[in-house]
Structures are given as C-alpha cells and as structure tokens.
C-alpha positions in Angstrom: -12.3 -23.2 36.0 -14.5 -25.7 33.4 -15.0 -26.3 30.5 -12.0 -24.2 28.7 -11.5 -24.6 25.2 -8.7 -27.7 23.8 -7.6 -26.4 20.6 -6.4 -29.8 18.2 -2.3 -30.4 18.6 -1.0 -30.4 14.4 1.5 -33.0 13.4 5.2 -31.5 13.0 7.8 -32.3 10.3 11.4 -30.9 10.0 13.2 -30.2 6.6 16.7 -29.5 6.1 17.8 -27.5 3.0 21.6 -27.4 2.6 24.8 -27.6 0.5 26.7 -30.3 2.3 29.5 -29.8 0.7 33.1 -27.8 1.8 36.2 -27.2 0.2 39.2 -28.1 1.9 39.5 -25.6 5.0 36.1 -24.7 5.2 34.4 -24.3 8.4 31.3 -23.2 7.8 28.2 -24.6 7.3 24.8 -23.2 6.4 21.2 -24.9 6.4 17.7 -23.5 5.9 15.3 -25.2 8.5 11.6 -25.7 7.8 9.4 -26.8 10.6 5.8 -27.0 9.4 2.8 -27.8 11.4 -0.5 -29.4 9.9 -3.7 -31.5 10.9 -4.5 -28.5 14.1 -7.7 -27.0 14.5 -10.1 -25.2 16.5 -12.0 -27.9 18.1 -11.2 -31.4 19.9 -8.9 -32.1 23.0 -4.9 -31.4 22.8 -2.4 -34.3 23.5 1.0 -32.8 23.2 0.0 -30.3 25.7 -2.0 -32.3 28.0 -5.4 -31.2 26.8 -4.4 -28.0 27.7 -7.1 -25.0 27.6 -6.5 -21.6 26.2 -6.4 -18.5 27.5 -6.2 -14.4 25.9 -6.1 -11.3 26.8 -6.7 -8.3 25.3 -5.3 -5.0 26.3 -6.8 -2.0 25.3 -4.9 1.4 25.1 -7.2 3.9 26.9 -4.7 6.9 27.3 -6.1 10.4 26.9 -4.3 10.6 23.3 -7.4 8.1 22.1 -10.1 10.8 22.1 -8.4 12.4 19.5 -9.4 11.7 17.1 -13.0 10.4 18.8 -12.9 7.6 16.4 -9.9 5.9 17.7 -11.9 5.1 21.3 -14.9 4.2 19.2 -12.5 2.0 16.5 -10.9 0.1 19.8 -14.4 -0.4 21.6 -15.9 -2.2 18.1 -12.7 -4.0 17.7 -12.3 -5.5 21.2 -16.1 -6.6 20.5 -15.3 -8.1 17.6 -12.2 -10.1 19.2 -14.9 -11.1 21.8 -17.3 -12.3 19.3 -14.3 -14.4 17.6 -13.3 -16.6 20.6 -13.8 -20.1 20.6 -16.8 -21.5 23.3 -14.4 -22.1 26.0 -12.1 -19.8 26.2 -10.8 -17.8 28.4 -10.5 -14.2 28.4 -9.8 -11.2 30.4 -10.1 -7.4 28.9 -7.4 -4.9 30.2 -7.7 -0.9 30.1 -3.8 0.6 29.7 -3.0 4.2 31.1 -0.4 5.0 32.9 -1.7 1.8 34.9 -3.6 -1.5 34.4 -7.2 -2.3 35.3 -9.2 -5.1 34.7 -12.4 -4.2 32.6 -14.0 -7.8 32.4 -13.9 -10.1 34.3 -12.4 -7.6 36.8 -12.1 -10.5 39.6 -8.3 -10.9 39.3 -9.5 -14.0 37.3 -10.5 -15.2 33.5 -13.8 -15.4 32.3 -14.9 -18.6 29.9 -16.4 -17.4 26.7 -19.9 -18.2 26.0 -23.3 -16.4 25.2 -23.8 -14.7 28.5 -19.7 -13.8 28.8 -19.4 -12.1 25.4 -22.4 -10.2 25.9 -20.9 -9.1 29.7 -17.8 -8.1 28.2 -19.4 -5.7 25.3 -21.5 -4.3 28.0 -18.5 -3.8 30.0 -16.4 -2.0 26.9 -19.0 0.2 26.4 -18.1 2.2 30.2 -14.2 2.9 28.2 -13.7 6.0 28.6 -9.9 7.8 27.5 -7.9 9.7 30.1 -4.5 8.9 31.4 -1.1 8.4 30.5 0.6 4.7 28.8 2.6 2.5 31.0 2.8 -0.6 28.5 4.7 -2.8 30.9 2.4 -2.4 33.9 -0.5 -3.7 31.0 1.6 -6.4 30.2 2.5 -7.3 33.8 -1.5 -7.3 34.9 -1.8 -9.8 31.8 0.8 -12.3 32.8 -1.5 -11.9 36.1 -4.4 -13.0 34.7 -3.4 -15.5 32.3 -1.3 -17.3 35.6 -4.6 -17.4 37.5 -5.6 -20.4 35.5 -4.1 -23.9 34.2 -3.7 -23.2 30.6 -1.5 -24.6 27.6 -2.3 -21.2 25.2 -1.5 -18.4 26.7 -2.0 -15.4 24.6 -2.2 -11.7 24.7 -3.1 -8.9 22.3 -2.1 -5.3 22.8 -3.6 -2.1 21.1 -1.8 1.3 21.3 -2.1 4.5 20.0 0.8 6.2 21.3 4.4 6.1 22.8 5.3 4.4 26.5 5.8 8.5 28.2 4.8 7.2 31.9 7.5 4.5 32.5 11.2 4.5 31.6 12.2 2.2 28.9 14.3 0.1 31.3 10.8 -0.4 33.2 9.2 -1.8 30.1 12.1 -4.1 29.3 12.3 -5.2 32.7 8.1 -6.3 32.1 9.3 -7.7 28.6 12.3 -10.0 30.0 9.2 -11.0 33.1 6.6 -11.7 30.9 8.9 -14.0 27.9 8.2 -17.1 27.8 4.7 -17.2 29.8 2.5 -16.0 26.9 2.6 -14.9 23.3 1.6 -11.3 22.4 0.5 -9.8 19.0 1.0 -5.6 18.9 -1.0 -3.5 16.9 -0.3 0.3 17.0 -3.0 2.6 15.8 -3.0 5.8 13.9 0.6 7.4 13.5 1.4 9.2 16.8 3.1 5.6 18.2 6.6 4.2 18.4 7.6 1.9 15.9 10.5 0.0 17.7 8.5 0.1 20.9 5.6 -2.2 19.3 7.6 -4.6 17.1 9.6 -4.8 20.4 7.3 -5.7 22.1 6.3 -8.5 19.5 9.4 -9.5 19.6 9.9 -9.9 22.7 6.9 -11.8 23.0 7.1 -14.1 19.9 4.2 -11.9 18.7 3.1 -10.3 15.4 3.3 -6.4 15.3 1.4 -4.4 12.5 0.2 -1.1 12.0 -3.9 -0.2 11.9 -3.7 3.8 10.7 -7.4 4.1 10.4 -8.9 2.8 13.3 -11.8 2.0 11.1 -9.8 -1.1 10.1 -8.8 -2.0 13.5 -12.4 -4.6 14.2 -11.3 -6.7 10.6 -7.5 -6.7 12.1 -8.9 -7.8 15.4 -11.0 -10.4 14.0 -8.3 -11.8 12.2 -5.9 -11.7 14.7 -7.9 -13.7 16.9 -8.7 -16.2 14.2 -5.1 -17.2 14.1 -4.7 -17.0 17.7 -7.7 -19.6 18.3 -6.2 -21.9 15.7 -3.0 -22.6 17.7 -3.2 -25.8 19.4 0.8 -26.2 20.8 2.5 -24.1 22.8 6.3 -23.1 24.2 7.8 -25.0 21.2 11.4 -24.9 21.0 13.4 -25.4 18.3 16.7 -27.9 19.9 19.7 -27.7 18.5 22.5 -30.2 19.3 26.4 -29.4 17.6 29.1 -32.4 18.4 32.6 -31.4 19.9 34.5 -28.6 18.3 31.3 -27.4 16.6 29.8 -24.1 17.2 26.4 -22.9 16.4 27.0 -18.8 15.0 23.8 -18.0 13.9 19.5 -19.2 14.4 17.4 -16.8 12.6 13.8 -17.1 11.5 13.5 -15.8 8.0 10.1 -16.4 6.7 7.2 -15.6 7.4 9.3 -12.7 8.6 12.5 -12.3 9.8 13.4 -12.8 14.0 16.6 -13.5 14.9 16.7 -16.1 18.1 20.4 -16.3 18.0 20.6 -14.7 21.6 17.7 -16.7 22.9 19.6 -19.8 23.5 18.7 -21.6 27.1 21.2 -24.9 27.3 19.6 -27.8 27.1 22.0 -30.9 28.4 25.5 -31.6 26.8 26.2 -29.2 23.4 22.7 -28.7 23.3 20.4 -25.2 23.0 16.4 -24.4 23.0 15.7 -21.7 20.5 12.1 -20.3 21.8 9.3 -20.2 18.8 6.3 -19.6 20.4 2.9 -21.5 19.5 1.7 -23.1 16.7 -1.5 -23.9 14.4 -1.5 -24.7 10.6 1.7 -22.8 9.8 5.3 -23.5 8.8 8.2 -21.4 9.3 11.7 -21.5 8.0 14.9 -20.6 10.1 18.6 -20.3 8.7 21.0 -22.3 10.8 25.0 -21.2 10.3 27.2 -24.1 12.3 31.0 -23.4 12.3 32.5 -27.0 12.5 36.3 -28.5 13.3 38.4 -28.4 9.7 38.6 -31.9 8.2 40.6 -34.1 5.1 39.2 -33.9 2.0 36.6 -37.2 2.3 36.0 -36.7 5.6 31.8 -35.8 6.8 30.3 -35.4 9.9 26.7 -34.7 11.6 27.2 -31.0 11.7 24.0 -30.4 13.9 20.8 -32.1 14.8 17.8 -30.2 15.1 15.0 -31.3 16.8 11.4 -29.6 17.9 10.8 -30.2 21.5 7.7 -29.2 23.6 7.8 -29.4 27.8 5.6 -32.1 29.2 3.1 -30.5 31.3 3.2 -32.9 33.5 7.4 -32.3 34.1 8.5 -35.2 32.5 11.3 -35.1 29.6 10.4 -33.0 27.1 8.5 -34.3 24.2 10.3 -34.7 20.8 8.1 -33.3 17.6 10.6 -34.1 14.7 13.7 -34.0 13.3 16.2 -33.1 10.6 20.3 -33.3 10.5 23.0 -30.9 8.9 25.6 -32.4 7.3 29.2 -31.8 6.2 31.0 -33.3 3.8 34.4 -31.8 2.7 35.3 -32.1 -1.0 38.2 -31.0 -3.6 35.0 -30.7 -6.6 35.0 -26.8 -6.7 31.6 -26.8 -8.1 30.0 -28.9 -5.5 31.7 -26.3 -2.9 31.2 -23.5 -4.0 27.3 -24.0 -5.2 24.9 -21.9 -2.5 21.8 -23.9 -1.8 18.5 -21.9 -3.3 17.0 -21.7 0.0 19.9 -20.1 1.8 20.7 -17.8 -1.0 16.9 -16.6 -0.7 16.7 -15.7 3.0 19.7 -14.2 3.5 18.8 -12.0 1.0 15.4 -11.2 2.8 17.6 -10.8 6.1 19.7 -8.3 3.7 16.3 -7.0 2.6 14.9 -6.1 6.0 18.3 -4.6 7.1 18.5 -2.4 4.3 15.2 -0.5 4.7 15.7 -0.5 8.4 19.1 1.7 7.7 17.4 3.4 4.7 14.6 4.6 7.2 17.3 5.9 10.0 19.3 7.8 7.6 15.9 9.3 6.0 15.1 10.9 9.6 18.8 11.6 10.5 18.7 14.3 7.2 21.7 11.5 5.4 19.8 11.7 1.8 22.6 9.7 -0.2 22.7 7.0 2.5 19.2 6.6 2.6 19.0 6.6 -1.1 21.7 4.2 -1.5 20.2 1.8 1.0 16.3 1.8 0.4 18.0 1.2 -3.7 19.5 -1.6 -2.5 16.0 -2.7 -0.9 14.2 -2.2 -4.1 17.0 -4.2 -5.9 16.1 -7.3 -3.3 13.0 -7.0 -3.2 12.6 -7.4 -6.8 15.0 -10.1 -7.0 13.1 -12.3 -4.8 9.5 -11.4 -6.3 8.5 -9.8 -2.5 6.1 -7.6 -4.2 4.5 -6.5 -0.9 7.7 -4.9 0.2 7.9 -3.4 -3.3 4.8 -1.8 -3.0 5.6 -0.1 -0.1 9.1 1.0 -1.0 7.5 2.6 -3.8 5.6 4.9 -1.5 8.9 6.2 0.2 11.2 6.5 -3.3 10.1 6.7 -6.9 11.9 3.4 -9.1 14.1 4.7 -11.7 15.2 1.1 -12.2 14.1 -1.9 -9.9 17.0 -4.0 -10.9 19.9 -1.7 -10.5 18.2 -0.7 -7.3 18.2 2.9 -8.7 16.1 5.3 -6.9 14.6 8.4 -6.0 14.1 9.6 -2.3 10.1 11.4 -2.5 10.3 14.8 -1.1 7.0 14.2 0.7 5.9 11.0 1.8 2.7 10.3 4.0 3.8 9.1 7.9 1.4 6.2 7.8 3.1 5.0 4.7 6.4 5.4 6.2 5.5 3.8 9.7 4.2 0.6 7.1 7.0 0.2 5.4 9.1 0.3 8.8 6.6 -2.0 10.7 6.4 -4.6 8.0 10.0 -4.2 7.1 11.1 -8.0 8.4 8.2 -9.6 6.4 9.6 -12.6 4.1 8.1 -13.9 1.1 8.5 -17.7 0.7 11.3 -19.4 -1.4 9.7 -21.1 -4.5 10.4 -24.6 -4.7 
C-alpha cells in the first residue's frame, strides 16, 4: 500500500522530581517522572519510527441493544462519519461492525483502505447499510482489528471501540485472552454509550490497550467525541514507547504508576530488558506529557553515603531490529543524611500524585460500597474523595462527586450520600474516576 500518512516524530525530554535525601536506615526512595513530548504534528515524514505510516480502526457496536433507543444506531453511523472525515490524507483505515462476531464493513477485503476523497465518501456510503441485530463479542472485534491493522507496514497502529452494552456472548476469560493478544500491537480508545454498558469492561479494555475510555450518554454527543478522538489520534507521530528503567545491585524497583493525565498503574507490565533493567509499555505519543511515580527500595547505607538509585530512560524499537533507540533521560538519586528536615521533607510532586492515586482509589471503593447497600462505607470513602479532590484543586472530579453526595464541608471531607442519583452521572464519576489534574509548579 502507498502513500500512507507519516505523522512528525516530537522531541522527548525526561524530568526527575525527587527528595534525595534519607535518614539513616531508609530504604526507600520516591521520584515523580515527567516525560514530555513536543515539536510532533500531523504532517511531514517520521524518523524515529522509520517514516512509519498510520493505521486506525474503528469498531462499531452493532448489537440489537442499539435500536433502542433508534438514536443510538443513528448517533454511531454520524459519528463513525465524522471520524472518517477527520483522518489525515493517507491514512489507513478499516470500519468494523461488533455482534456477537466481527465483520469488515469498509474496506471489507481483509485489508486497509488509504483515506482520501473517494475512500471517505465509500466508507459513509458503506455505514449507511448498518443495521442493529446481534449479540457483543468485544474480543472477536478486537481480534478482526489486530487483523487488519497487521495486513499493512505501519508505525501507528490504532483502534477505536464504541459500545453500548455488556460483553453477554463470550466469557470474560475469552475477552482477556483477545486483550493479553492484541497488547502491545495497537492502541485502543473505548467509548461506551448510553448507560446499559459495563464500566470495568470498557476502562479494561483501555487499559489493556494503553487507550482512553470515557462515557458518551447521549449518543447525540458521540460525532464531537469521535471527532476529537481522532484528532489526538492523528497527532501521534511515535509509537511502542517504553519507559526503561535500570536499578543497580541490591536495588529493587516497587512501584511504576502513571499519575497524570490519569492514573495507570504499569507496575506489572515489566518485560526485562538486559541486566537489572525493565520496559514499562506507554503507548504512542503526540504533543503530550505525562508524569509517572517511580518508588525504588535501595541497599541501606552510612550517613554520607549516595548512590544512582535508578536511571530512567525512554526507549523506542528500531523498526529496522537494531538496538533500541534512546529518547531521553533522567536519574534518581539517594543520598543518606542525619538533617531531619532534609529527610523527612516530601517532594511537592510526589505528595500530589499520590494523593490523586489516593483520590481515584477512594471513589472506586465509595462506588462498590454504594451498590453493595454499605451506606457508612461509601459515605466515609466518597468524603474522603471530596476531601482530595479539593485539596489538589481537581475541580472536575469535584463536580462530579457532587452529583453522587451533597458537600456538607469540602475540607473535612464531610458528606452526604443522595438518595437518588441519575446512572449516567454515576457511570461518569466511575469512568473518569483515575483522571489527574496536573501538579502546579
């Protein structure tokens, strides 16, 4: 295939935001890790990927359950037109009905089409002949996607998923076993629609698939969603970034979590990478930067005594299977001292995310002790939610705490559970739970 889009490759730079310092005894170290990407684009030829096209695939929930109401068929259709409309000259694309199996609506060859005038216009005619019956088997959709995306050499590989319900026609160990296949060959952003769909099933599937997930619960916003989502996804111009992390002897890395834009913990990700070394998958990247906390538990050391805790590198494969390309760098240090105040000072950074990672936990728990009838443990943790969320300024999680329990006090965390609160409101708050708001610098 010709003529495939080459998205512009940004520059990388690493930051490391740490206390240092340890009293005697202390073992463990934290660091906050900001990797940020700038100078990418939608136009010119990659280098760090080879020049490497992009590719996307959108999957298209056409189950029975999206005829009712009528408006979520229609909603899909217009919004899988407007994705069309969005990609780059270049592209390539596939469209993918879901049921309780996958077919290919466009090009329907077993193949991608490039986008252009005449392929955009194919495409919308094609959508147009969606019709809903059938059950949902989301890992045979994802499956048929890694398909498609595999027929061609690309550098992006990217998929978008649209559901309106939960995954009845396939057991859960099926759609894990599709998850664990499909990692690692292509991104996936999940959108479920209305309020009759599984909540952990899409933002595991995100996950899974270093993906967004989000909620759409009129489908008349799902063609602005779409649009934007496919913005984002044409701006990324690197991908199957990794995030290296070397410890020396005796250390041990504990913990690698992203915190911000939202919260993803990579910890159990690891794949070694030579001598005391680890990749930490984090998918592709445009204009962006990310944070991630790093927790290294090092060998005791004398009072005076500092070492290179941890070197963290961003690494991307060659294409061409050569050594791995290195994008930048940062170190964690340790230093141990007797100064109690140098020792015992928490770095602003790490204070901040953890409490965002305390902040996502909480209304996670709140939420499951809401719907398992536990009224003081639900009211004890979405309080404690409110309390973060205020502390940190993340207004958009306050704003949607408020909609589950009425604030008696922000700052105490005291609260009020709301005998009736809409599902869509509920299924927001739960979807967009692990959103971060940026530390202020």
């Amino acid at each position: 295939m010709a003529n495939f889009s080459k998205p512009t490759v940004p520059h990388f730079s690493v930051d490391v935001f740490q206390n240092e310092f340890l009293p005697e005894g202390g073992r463990e170290v934290h660091a906050v890790v900001t990797v940020t990407a700038t100078g990418g684009g939608t136009s010119g030829a990659g280098g760090l990927t080879g020049g490497g096209p992009a590719g996307v695939v959108i999957m298209v929930d056409c189950s029975g359950s999206m005829e009712y109401p009528p408006d979520k068929m229609r909603g899909a259709r217009e919004a899988t037109a407007a994705a069309i409309d969005t990609l780059r000259d270049g592209t390539a694309f596939a469209v993918v009905a879901g049921t309780h199996e996958a077919t290919e609506v466009y090009p329907a060859n077993g193949t991608l089409a490039v986008a252009g005038p005449h392929t955009r216009a194919a495409a919308k005619e094609a959508l147009r002949r969606l019709t809903a019956a059938g059950g949902t088997a989301i890992g045979t959709w994802l499956r048929l996607a890694d398909r498609l995306l595999a027929s061609a050499d690309l550098a992006i590989r990217h998929g978008v998923l649209l559901t309106d319900g939960r995954n009845e026609h396939e057991s859960p160990q099926e759609l894990r076993a599709a998850l664990d296949a499909c990692a690692g060959r292509f991104t996936c952003d999940a959108r479920g629609v209305g309020t009759d769909w599984e909540v952990k099933e899409v933002t595991g599937i995100a996950s899974a698939l270093l993906g967004t997930a989000d909620i759409v619960a009129d489908p008349a916003g799902l063609a602005a969603d779409f649009t934007a989502m496919m913005e984002t996804a044409m701006g990324k111009g690197v991908a199957d970034v990794a995030l290296r992390l070397w410890t020396p002897v005796g250390a041990e890395l504990t913990r690698v979590k992203q915190v911000a834009p939202s919260v993803e913990d990579l910890t159990g990700r690891r794949t070694e990478a030579g001598p005391r070394a680890g990749d930490y998958p984090t998918g592709s990247w445009g204009d962006e930067s990310r944070d991630y906390h790093v927790t290294v538990r090092v060998p005791e050391a004398a009072i005076g005594r500092e070492m290179l805790a941890a070197r963290v590198s961003l690494v991307v494969p060659d294409r061409a299977g050569g050594a791995p390309r290195v994008l930048g760098q940062g170190l964690v240090r340790a230093v141990w001292t007797e100064d109690l105040a140098l020792s015992t000072a928490i770095h602003p950074q790490v204070a901040h995310y953890t409490g965002q990672a305390e902040l996502a936990d909480a209304i996670q728990q709140g939420l499951n002790a809401r719907k398992a009838g536990d009224r003081d443990g639900a009211t004890a943790k979405l309080g404690r939610a409110v309390q973060l969320a205020a502390a940190s300024g993340n207004a958009d999680t306050a704003k949607l705490l408020s909609k589950v329990v009425d604030v008696v006090d922000a700052a105490t965390g005291t609260v009020r559970l709301k005998a009736k609160v809409a599902e869509a409101d509920e299924m927001t708050l739960e979807t967009r739970s692990t959103k971060t708001v940026r530390v202020k610098r």
